[in-house]
VOGU-3710 file (C-alpha; in Angstrom, 3 decimals, decimal comma):
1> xxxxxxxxxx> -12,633/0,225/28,728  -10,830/-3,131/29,856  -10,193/-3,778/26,127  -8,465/-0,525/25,659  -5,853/-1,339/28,960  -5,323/-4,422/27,225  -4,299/-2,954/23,948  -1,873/-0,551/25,695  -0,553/-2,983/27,498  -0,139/-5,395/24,608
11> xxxxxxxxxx> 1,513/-2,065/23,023  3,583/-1,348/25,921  5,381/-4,888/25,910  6,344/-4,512/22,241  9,057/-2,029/23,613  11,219/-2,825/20,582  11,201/-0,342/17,958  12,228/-2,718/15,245  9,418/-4,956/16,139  7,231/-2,644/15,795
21> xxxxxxxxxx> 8,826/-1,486/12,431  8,143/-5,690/11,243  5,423/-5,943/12,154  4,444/-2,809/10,031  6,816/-3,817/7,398  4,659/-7,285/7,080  1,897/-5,381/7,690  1,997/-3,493/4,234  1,575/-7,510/2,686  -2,244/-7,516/3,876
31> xxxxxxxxxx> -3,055/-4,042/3,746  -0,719/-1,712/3,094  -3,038/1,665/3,403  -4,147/0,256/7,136  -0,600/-0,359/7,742  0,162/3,581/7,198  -2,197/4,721/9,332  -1,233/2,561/11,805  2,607/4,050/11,901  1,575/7,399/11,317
41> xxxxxxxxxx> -0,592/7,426/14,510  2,061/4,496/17,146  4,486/7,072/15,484  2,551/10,267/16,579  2,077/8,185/20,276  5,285/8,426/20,591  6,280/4,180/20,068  7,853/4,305/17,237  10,225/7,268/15,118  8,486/8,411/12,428
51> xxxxxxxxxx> 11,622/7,750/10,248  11,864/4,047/10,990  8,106/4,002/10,509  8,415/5,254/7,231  11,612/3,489/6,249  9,002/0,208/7,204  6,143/1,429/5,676  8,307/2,287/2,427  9,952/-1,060/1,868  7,265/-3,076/2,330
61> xxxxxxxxxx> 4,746/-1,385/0,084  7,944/-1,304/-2,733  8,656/-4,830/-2,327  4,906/-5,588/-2,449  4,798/-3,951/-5,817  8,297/-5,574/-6,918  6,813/-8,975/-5,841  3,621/-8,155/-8,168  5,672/-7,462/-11,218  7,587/-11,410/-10,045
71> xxxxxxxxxx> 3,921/-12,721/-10,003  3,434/-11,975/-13,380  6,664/-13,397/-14,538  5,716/-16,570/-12,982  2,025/-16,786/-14,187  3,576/-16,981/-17,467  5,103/-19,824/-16,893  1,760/-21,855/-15,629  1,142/-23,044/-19,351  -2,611/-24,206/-18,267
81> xxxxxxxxxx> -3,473/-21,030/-17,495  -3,326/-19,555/-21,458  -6,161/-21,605/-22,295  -8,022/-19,136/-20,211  -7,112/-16,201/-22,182  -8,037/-14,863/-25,757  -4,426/-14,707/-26,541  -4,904/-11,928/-29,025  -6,820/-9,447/-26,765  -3,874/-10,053/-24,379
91> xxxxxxxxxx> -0,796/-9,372/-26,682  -3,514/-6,245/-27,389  -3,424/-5,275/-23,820  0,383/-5,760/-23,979  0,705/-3,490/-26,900  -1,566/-1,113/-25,108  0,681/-1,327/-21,381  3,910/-0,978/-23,122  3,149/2,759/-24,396  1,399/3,750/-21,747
101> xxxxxxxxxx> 3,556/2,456/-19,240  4,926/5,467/-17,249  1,672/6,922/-16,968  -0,039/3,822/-15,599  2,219/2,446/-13,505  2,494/6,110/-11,600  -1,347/6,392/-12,130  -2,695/3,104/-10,256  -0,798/3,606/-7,065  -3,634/5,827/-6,249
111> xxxxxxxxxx> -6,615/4,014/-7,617  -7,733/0,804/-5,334  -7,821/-2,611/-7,117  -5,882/-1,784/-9,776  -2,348/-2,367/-8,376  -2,711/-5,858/-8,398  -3,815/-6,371/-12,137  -1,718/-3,640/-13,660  2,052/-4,639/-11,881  1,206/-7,857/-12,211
121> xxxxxxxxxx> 0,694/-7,565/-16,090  3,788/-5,348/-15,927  5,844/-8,791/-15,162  3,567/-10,910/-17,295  4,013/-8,745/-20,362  8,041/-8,825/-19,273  8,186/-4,464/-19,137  11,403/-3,406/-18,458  12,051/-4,518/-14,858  14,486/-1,668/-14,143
131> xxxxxxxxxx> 11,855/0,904/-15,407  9,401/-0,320/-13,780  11,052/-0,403/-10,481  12,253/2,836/-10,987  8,409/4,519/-11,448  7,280/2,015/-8,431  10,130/3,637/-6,426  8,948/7,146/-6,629  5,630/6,457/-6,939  5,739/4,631/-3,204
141> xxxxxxxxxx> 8,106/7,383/-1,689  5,426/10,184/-2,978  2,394/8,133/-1,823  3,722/6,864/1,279  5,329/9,942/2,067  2,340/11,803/1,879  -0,281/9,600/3,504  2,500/9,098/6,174  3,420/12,336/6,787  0,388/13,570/6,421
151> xxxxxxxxxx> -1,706/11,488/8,705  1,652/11,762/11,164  1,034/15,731/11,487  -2,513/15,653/12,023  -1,888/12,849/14,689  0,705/14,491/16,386  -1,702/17,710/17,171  -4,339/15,499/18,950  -3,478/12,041/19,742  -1,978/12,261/22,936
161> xxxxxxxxxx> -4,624/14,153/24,136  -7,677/11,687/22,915  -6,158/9,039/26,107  -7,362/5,601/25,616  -9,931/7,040/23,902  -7,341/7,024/20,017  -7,101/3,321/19,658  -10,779/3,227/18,925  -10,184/5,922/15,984  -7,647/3,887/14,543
171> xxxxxxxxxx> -9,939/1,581/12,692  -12,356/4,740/12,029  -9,752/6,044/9,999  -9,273/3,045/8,661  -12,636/2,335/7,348  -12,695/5,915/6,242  -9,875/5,837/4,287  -10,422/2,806/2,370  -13,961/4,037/1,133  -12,449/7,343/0,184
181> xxxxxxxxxx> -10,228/5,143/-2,212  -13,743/2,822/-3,426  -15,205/6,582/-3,841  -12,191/7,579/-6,063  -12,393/4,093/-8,061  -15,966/4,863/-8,534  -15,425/7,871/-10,257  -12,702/6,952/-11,898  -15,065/4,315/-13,536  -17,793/6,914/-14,383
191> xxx> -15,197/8,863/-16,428  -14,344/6,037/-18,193  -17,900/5,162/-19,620
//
């Protein structure tokens, strides 16, 4: 119970609204699904607006994906790394990402692990940057949004009456959520076979 009082007190002494909104901002760099639940639910207790929460939440996770795409445009330039590669399977994979790019870019913002590989090939393969930030730009206000939002409503029904009792929920829902997205990469892998 002492641990609780000491998270709402660490809570209560970030009074600061835009602290909060950093620190969920940079939160989005580590683990940007965690970081949504978490300003869905200080937004639902009331610490935060759920607009500035979101406005956080949003431009971190699309900067995170714009500094993916950068990533690959640098790894390109590390010439030691192409002797890792079969160069030809690569420039196939290239082929393959460059008609298929709308769909997959749009696609793996809801499929774990896949972000990473598939934005940073985006850059690597040099896809149009302005296209691609385009589809990462809806695709984060529609997942965000809904996540957000989403998690924001349900919180807003019950959290203030769970007392001291919520912050232990918090990483519940976190662990929940993330194995509901290992569940759907699963099964995205079975229908691939």
């Amino acid at each position: 119970m002492t641990g609780f009082l000491m998270f709402e007190d660490l809570l209560a002494s970030i009074q600061h609204p835009l602290v909060l909104a950093l620190m969920l901002l940079l939160g989005t760099y580590l683990l940007e699904d965690a970081a949504i639940i978490t300003g869905a639910l200080l937004s639902a207790d009331g610490l935060i607006s759920s607009e500035l929460a979101f406005i956080a939440l949003f431009i971190g996770i699309f900067t995170g994906d714009l500094g993916l795409y950068g990533l690959g445009v640098f790894l390109t330039r590390v010439v030691w790394l192409q002797r890792f590669f079969d160069l030809n399977a690569v420039n196939n994979a290239g082929i393959w990402l460059r008609k298929r790019m709308t769909f997959t870019v749009l696609f793996v913002r809801i499929i774990p692990g896949l972000r990473l590989p598939v934005y940073t090939a985006c850059g690597s393969f040099r896809l149009s940057f302005i296209r691609f930030a385009i589809l990462v730009l809806f695709a984060s206000l529609v997942w965000t949004g809904f996540i957000f939002f989403g998690l924001y409503s349900l919180g807003s029904m019950f959290w203030e009456q769970m007392g001291l009792w919520k912050w232990l929920l918090l990483p519940l829902l976190i662990f929940v959520f993330l194995q509901a997205h290992k569940l759907i990469g699963r099964y995205k892998a079975v229908l691939d076979e």
